[in-house]
Wavefront OBJ file of the C-alpha trace (Angstrom):
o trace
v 117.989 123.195 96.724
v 119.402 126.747 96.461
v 119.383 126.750 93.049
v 117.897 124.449 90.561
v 118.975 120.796 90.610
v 120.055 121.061 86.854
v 122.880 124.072 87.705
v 124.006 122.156 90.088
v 124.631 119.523 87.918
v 126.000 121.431 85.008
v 128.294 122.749 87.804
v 129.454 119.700 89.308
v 130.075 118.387 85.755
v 131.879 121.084 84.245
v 134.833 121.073 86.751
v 134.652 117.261 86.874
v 135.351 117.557 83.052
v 138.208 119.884 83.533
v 140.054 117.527 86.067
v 139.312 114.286 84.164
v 140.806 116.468 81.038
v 143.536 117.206 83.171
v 144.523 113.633 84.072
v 144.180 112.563 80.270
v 146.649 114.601 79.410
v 149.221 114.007 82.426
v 148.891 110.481 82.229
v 149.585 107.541 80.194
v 148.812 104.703 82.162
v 145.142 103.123 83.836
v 145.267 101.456 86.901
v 144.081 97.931 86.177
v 141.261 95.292 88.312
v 141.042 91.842 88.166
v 137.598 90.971 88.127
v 135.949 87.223 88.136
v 133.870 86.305 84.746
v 133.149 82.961 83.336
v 130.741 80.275 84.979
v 131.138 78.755 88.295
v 131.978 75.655 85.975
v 134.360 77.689 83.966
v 136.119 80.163 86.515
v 137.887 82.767 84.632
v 139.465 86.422 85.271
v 139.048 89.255 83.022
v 141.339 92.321 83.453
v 139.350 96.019 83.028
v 140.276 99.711 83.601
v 139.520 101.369 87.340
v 140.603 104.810 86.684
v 139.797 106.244 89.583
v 142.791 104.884 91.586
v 144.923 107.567 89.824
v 143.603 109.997 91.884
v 145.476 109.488 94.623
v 148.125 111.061 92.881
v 145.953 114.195 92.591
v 144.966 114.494 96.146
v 147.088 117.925 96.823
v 145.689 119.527 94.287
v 142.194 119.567 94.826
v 140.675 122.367 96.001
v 143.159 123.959 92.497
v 140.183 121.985 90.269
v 136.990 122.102 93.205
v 137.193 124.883 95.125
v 135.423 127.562 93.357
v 132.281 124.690 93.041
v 132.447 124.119 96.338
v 132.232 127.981 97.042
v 129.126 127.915 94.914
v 127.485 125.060 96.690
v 127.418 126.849 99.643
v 126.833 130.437 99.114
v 123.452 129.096 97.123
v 122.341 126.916 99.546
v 123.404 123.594 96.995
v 125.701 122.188 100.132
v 124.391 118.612 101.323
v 123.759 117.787 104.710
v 121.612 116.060 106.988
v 118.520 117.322 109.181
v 117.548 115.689 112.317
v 117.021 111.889 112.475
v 113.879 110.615 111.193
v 111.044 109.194 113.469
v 111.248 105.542 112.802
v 107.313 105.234 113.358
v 106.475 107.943 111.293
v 105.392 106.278 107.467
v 105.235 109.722 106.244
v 108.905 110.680 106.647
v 110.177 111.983 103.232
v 113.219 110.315 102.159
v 114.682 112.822 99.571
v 115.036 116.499 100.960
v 117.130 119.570 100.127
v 119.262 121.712 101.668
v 117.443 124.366 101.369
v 115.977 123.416 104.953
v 119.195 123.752 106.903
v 120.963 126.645 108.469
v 124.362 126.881 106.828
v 127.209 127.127 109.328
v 128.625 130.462 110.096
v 132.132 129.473 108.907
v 131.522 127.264 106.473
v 133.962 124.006 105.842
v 134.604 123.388 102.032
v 136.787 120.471 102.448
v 134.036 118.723 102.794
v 132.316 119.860 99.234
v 135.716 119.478 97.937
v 136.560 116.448 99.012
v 132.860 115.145 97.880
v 133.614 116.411 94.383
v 136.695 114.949 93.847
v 135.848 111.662 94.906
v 132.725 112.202 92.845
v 135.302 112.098 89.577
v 137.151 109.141 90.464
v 133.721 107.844 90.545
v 132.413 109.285 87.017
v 135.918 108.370 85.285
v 135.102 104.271 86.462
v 131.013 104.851 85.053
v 132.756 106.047 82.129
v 135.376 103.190 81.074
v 138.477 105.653 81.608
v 139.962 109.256 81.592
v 136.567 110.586 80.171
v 133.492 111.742 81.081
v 130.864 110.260 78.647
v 126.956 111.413 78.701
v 125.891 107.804 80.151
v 128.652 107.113 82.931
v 127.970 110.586 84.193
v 124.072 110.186 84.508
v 124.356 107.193 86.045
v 127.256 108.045 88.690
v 125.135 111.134 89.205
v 121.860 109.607 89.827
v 123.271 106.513 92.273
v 126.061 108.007 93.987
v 125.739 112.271 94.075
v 122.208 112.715 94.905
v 121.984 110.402 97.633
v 124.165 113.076 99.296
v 120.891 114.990 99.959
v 118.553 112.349 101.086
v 117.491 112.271 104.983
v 115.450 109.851 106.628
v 115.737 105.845 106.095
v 117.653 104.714 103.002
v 117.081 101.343 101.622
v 119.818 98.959 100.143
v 119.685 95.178 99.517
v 121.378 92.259 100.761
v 122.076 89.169 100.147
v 123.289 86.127 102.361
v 124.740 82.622 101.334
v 122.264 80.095 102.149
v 125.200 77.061 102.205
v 123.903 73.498 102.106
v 119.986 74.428 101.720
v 118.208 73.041 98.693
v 114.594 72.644 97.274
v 114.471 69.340 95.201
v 113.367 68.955 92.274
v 112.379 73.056 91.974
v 115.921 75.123 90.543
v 113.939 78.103 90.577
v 111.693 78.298 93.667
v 111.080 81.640 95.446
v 109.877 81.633 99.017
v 108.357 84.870 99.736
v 108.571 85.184 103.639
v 106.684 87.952 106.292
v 109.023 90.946 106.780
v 107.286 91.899 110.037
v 109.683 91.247 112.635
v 112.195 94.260 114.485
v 115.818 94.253 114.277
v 117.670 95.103 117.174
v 118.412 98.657 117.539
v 122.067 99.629 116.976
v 122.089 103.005 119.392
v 121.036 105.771 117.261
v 121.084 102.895 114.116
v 117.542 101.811 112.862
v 116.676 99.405 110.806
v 113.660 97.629 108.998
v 113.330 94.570 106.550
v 110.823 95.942 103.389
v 111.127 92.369 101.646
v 112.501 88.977 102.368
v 112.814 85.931 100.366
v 114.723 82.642 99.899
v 115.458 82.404 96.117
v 118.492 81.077 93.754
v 121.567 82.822 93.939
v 122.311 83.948 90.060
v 125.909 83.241 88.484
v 126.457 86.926 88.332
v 125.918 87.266 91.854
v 128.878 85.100 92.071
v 131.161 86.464 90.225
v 130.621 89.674 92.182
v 131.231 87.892 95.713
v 133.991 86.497 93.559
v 135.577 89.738 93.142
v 134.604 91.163 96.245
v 137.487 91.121 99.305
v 135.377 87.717 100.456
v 135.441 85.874 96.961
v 138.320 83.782 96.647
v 141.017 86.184 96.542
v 142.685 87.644 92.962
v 142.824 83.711 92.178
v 139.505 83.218 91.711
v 140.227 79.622 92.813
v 137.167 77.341 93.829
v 134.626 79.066 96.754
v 132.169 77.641 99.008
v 129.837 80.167 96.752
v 130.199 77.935 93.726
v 128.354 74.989 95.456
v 125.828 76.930 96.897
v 122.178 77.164 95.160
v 120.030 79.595 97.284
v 120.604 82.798 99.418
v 118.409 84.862 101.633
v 117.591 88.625 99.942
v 116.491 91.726 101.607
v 115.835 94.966 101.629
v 116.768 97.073 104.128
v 115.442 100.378 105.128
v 117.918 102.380 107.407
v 118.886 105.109 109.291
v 122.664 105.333 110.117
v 125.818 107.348 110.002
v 128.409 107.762 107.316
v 130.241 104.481 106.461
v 128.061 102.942 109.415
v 128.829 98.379 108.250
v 126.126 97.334 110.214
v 125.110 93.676 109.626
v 121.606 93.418 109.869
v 121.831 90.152 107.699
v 123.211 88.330 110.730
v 120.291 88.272 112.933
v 118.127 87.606 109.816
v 120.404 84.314 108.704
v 120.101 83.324 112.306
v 116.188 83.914 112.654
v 115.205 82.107 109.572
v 117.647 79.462 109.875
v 116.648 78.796 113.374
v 113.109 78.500 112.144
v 114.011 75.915 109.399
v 115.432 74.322 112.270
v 112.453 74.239 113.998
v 110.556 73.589 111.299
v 111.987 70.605 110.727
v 115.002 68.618 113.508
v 114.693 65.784 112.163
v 118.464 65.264 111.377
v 117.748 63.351 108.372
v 117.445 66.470 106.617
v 121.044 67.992 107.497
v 121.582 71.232 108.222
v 122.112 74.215 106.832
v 124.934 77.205 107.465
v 124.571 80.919 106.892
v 126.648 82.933 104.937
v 128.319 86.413 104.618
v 126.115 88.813 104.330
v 127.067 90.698 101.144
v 125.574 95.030 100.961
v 124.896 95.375 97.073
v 125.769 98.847 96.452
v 125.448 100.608 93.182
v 128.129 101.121 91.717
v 130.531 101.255 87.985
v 131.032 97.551 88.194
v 127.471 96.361 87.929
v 126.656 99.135 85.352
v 129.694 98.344 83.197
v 130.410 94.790 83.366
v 127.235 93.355 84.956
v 128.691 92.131 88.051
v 126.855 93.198 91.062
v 129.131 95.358 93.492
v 129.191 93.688 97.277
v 130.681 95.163 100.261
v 131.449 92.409 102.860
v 129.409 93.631 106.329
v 129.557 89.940 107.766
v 132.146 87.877 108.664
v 133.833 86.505 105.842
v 134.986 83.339 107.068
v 131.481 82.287 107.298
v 131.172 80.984 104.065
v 133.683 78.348 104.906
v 131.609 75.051 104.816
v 132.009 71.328 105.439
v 131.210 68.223 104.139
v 127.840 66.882 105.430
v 124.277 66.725 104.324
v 122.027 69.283 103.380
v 119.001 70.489 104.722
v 116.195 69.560 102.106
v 112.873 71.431 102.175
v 110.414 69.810 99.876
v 108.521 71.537 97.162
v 105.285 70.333 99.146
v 106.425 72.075 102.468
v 107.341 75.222 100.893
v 103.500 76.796 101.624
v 103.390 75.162 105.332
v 107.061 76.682 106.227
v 105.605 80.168 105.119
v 102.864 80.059 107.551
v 105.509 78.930 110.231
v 107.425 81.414 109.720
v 104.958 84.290 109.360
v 103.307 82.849 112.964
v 106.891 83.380 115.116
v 109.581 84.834 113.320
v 108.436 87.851 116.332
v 109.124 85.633 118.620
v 112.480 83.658 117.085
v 114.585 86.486 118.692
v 118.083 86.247 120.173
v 119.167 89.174 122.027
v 118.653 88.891 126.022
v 114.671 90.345 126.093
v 113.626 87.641 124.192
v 111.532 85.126 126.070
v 112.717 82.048 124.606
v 116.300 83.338 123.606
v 118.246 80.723 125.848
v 116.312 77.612 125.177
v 116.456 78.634 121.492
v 120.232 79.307 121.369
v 120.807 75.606 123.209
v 118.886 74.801 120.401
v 121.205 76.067 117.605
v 124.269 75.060 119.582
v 123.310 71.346 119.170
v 124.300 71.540 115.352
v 127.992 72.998 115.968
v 128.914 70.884 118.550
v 130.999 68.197 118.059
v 130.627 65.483 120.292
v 127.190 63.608 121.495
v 127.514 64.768 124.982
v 127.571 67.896 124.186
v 124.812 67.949 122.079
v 122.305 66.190 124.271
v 123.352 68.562 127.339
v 122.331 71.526 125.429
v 119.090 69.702 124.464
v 118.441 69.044 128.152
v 119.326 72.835 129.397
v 116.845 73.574 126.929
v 114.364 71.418 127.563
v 114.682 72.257 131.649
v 114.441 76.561 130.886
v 111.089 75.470 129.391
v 109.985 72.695 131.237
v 111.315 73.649 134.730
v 111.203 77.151 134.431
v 110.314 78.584 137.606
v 110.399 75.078 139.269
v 112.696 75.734 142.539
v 115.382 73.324 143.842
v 113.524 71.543 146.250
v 110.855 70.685 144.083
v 111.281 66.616 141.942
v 112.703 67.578 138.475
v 112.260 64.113 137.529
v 108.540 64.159 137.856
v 108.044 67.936 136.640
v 110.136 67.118 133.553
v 108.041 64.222 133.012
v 104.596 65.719 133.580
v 104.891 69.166 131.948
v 106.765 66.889 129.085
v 103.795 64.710 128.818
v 101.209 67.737 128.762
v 102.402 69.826 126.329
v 104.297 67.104 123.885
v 101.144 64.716 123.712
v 99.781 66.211 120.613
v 103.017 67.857 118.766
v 105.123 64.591 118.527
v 103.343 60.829 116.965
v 103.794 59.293 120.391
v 101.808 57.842 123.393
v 102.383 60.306 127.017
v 103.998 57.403 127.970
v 106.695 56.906 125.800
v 107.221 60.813 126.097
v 107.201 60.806 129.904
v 109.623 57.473 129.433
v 112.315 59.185 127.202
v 112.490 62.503 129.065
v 113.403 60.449 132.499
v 115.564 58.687 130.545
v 117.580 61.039 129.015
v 118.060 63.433 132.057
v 119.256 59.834 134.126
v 121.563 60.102 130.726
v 122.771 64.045 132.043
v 123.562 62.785 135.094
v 126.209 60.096 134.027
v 127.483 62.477 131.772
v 128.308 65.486 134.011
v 128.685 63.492 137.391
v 130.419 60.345 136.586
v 132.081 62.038 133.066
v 130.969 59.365 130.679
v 131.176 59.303 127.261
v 127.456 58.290 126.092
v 128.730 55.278 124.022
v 130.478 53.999 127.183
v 126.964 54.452 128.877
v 124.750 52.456 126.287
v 127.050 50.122 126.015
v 127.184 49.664 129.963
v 123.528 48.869 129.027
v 123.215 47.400 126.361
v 121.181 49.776 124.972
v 118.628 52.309 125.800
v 115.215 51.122 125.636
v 111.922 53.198 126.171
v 109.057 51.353 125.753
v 109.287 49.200 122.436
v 112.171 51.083 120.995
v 115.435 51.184 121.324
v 118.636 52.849 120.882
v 121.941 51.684 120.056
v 123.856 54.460 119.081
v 124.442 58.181 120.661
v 123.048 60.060 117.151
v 120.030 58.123 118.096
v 119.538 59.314 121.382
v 120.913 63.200 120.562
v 117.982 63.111 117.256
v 115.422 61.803 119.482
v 116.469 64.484 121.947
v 116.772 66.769 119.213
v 112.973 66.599 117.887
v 111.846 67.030 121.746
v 113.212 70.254 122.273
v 112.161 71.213 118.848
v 108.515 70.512 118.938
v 108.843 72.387 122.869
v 109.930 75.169 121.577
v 107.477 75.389 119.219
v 104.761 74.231 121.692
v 105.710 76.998 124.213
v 105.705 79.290 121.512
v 102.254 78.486 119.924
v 100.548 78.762 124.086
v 102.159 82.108 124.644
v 100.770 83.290 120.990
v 97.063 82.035 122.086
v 96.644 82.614 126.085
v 99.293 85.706 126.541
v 100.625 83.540 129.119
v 104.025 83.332 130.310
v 106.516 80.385 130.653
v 106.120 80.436 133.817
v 102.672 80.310 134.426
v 102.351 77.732 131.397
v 104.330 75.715 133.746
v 102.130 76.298 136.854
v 98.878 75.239 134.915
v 100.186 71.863 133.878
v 100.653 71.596 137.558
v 97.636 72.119 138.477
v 96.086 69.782 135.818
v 95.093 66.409 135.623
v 97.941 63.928 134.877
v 95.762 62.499 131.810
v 94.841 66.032 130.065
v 96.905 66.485 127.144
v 97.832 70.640 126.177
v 94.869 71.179 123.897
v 92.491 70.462 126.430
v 94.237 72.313 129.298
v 94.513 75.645 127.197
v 91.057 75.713 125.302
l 1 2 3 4 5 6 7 8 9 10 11 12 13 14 15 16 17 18 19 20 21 22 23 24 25 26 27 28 29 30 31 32 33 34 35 36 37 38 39 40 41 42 43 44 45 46 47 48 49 50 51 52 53 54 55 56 57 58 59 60 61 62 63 64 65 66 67 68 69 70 71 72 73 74 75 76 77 78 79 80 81 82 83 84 85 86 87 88 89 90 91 92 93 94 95 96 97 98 99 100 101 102 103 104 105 106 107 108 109 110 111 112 113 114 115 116 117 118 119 120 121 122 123 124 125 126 127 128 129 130 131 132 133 134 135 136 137 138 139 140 141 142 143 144 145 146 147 148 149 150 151 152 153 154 155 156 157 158 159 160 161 162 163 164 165 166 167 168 169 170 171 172 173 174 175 176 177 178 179 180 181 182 183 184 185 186 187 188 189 190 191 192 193 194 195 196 197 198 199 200 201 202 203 204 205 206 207 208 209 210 211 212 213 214 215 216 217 218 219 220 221 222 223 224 225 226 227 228 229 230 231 232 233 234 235 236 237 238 239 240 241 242 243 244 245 246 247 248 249 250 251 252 253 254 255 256 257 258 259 260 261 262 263 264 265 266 267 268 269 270 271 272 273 274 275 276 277 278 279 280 281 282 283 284 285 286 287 288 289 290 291 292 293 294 295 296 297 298 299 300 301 302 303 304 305 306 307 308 309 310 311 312 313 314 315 316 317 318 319 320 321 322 323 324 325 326 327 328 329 330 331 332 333 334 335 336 337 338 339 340 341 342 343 344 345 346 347 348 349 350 351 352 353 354 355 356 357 358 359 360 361 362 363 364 365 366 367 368 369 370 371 372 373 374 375 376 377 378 379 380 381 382 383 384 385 386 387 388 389 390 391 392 393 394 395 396 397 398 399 400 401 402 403 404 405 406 407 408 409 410 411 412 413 414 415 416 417 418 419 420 421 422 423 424 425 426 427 428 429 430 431 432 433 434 435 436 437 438 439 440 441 442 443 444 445 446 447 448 449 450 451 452 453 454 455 456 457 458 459 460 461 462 463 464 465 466 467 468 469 470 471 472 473 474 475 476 477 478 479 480 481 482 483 484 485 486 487 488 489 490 491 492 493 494 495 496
């Protein structure tokens, strides 16, 4: 800086004084906030002071309280702003930078400095408890919400997501420390970059600050999907974006890791899970006064509006085996349009919001058939290449024979066809059969056939995944090598 960092913020103190001094003695009333306190047993409200919302009343008068500060800012070379835009591959980019390094425009804009500082007291007078500036709030509102007016480069904040209907038995307080390496997509000139990730227990005051938030339950405080739910993803973010940029990076990372639980595990005994709002912590006078974390909502609220069916369960002894899965592809779990596997893996996840078994066991079977048949032209029998790639690369990721395999996917596309040509309801179809039988086993009822289904494009997704990992291969020319092998030769033979 111009100056030294301590004028500065003798400077910015001494006229926030005078205007805080100011409003003390021209007013007699404290705006009021209903905030969320008890346990999520015990839901309660507690009414506390937010000063700065008198301020409002004080907004044509401030360059009469800021303006000479402002003035000061500038002609030293104390003004804030931003240099160019960081390299994103660069680790050596300095975060924290002064403004020392920038040319100061010709003809200079206070409003900005004003405005900054008389935000900056609404801010101190919340730290504080009320029309006062005391030694603490003042620090604190200075240290986490005035100097990061001069940092450049990435910034880092935290977030946290609702993990709804996810539980570890019989382990309240497991943490599951998980591989950050994995890019976001880029948001134009936006980057972003996950430091840290982990599934742990959401805490009570967490709660009470989504609670309070605009997402929490409204000023009632009534009963919240948040109340039920026992873990939630946490990151930390390191970014580069505008001004008031709400971003949600936490979307893509609820959908990657839940996608890979999925995968982890389809059985459907296990349930499923559903990912929350994605809640920015930001520092703030609530957290440091009352000790309820401040969240800004940056996902879509209405997410956190579950239903009643069963959770998905991963077991204490799976914890260590789900880490390794998730360190091996969470590159490759992507869902924007580059990703290789993005439309067999978004059939995937569709299979858990739709309602009705058709539905689900078509989007198995489009799936299965952008893996399996990919690059397979019309003329060719999609009957037998289903069955033989099926066979190939299946044999050694599910407990079955090839035959039952080859059996089931025949089967079930005969299945697609009744549904989409002759609009049958699957029930109707089973029943018109009896049953389905493959092999020795049988199925009675359409869950039966969509969980079956369900594990198959599971374990192909994975499958495809692992081969492309260890040969560099495409899906395509995965697909033309089981071609060219024997019927008999199983995947781990036919790729080394």
């Amino acid at each position: 800086m111009g100056s030294s960092d301590s004028e500065l913020k003798a400077r910015v103190r001494e006229c926030v004084e005078d205007f805080v001094e100011t409003i003390r003695e021209e007013q007699d009333f404290v705006p009021k906030l209903r905030i969320a306190a008890g346990d999520r047993m015990d839901r309660k409200e507690k009414i506390i002071d937010e000063p700065s919302r008198i301020i409002t009343f004080y907004s044509s008068r401030q360059q009469e309280f800021f303006k000479e500060t402002a003035e000061w800012m500038h002609e030293t070379g104390n003004g804030f702003g931003l240099k160019g835009p960081a390299d994103p591959g660069d680790e050596d980019v300095v975060f924290l930078s002064a403004p020392e390094d920038y040319e100061p425009p010709e003809e200079p804009n206070l409003f900005s400095y004003v405005n900054a500082l008389f935000n900056f007291a609404g801010t101190v007078m919340d730290y504080s408890g009320g029309y006062v500036v005391t030694e603490e709030g003042f620090n604190q509102a200075y240290e986490e919400r005035w100097l990061p007016k001069y940092e450049t480069g990435l910034k880092t904040f935290e977030i946290i997501i609702p993990l709804h209907l996810f539980n570890i038995p019989r382990d309240d307080e497991a943490v599951i420390e998980l591989s950050p390496e994995f890019e976001l997509r880029r948001r134009r000139h936006n980057y972003y970059r996950v430091e840290s990730l982990r599934i742990c227990p959401i805490t009570d005051s967490e709660r009470r600050g989504i609670h309070t938030s605009s997402a929490g339950g409204g000023e009632q405080f009534n009963l919240n999907p948040i109340d039920a739910c026992e873990y939630k993803i946490h990151a930390e973010i390191a970014a580069r974006e505008p001004e008031a940029t709400l971003y949600d990076p936490g979307e893509e990372i609820g959908e990657r890791l839940a996608t890979a639980l999925r995968l982890f595990d389809p059985d459907p005994e296990t349930g499923d899970l559903i990912v929350g709002t994605t809640f920015r912590r930001e520092p703030n006078w609530l957290e440091f006064r009352e000790g309820i974390p401040d969240f800004t909502v940056i996902g879509d609220a209405n997410k956190d509006r579950t239903q009643r069916q069963e959770a998905y369960l991963l077991y204490p002894d799976s914890v260590e085996e789900f880490t390794e899965f998730w360190e091996r592809h969470c590159q490759r779990i992507r869902l924007d349009k580059n990703g290789q596997f993005t439309r067999s893996i978004q059939r995937f996840n569709e299979i858990w919001s739709k309602r009705f078994y058709e539905d689900q066991l078509l989007d198995c079977l489009i799936g299965l058939e952008g893996l399996l048949l990919h690059g397979v032209g019309s003329g060719n029998s999609i009957t037998f290449r289903l069955k033989l790639r099926g066979g190939q690369i299946l044999y050694d990721r599910l407990p079955y024979e090839r035959e039952y395999i080859q059996k089931f996917l025949q089967d079930i596309y005969s299945l697609r066809g009744d549904i989409v040509h002759e609009n049958q309801y699957l029930a109707n179809v089973l029943d018109r059969n009896s049953r389905l039988k493959v092999l020795d086993e049988e199925f009675d009822h359409p869950k039966d056939v969509v969980a079956e289904a369900r594990r198959f494009m599971g374990a192909s997704v994975v499958a495809y995944m692992d081969l492309t990992e260890k040969t560099g291969l495409s899906i395509d020319k995965i697909g033309e090598k089981m071609d060219e092998a024997a019927l008999d030769v199983h995947s781990e033979e036919l790729f080394g």
